[in-house]
C-alpha positions in Angstrom: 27.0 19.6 9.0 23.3 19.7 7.7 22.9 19.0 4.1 19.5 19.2 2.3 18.5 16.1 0.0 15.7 16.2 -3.2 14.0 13.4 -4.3 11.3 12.9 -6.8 8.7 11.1 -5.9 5.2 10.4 -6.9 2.9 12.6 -5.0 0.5 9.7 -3.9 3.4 7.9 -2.4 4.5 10.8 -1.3 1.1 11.4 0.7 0.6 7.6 1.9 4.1 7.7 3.0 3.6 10.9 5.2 0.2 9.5 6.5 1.9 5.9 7.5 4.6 8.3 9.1 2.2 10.4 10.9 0.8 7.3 12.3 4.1 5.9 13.9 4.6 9.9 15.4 6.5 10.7 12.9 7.0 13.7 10.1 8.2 12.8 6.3 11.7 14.6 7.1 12.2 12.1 10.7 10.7 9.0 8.9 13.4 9.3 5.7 16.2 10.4 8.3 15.4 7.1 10.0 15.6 5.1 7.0 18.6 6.5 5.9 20.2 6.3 9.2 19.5 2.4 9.2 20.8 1.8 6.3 24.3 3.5 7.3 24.0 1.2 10.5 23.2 -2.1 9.1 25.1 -1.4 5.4 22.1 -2.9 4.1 18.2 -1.6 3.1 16.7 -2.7 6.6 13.9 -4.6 5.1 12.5 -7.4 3.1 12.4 -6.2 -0.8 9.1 -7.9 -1.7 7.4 -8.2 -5.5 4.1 -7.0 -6.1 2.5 -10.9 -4.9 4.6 -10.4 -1.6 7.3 -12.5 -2.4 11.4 -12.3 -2.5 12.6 -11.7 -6.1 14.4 -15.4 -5.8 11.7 -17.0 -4.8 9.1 -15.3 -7.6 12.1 -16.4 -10.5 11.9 -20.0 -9.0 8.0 -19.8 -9.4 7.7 -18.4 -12.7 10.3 -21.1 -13.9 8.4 -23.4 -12.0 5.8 -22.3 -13.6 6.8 -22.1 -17.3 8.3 -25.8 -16.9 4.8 -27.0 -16.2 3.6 -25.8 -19.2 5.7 -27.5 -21.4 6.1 -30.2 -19.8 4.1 -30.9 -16.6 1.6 -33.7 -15.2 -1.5 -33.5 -16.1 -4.8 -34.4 -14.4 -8.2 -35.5 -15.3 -9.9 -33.9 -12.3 -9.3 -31.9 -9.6 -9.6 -34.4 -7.0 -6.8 -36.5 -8.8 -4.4 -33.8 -8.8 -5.0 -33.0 -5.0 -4.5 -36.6 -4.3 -1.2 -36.4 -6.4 -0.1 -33.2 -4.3 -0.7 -34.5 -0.6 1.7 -37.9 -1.5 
């Protein structure tokens, strides 16, 4: 049985998305089908989730706390060249 699916979506992402599909052969309608057939398959979204910089979620928490730990309490350098010297140790 065929059943028909809405989604709202931007429209730009709407248009990259059937452009990037159009480039792998593929109509909007196949490229979703795809997707949704891989996720029934593997049980799981079939890629990487990613933040904005291109990292995994865990790993951008770890660097912000990283991050935020420095600031209070971190090294501190009086040059540049000192600090590079303290990171290749």
């Amino acid at each position: 049985m065929i059943t028909t699916l809405q989604v709202r979506v931007d429209q730009k992402v709407k248009q990259q998305a059937q452009k990037a599909f159009i480039a792998m052969g593929l109509d909007l309608s196949s490229g979703i089908k795809l997707y949704l057939t891989q996720v029934v398959n593997t049980k799981s979204i079939p890629f990487p989730i990613l933040t904005a910089e291109n990292f995994s979620p865990v790993y951008q928490r770890r660097l912000v706390a990283e991050a935020k730990e420095a600031i209070i309490g971190g090294k501190r350098y009086d040059s540049v060249q000192e600090m590079h010297k303290d990171i290749l140790r």
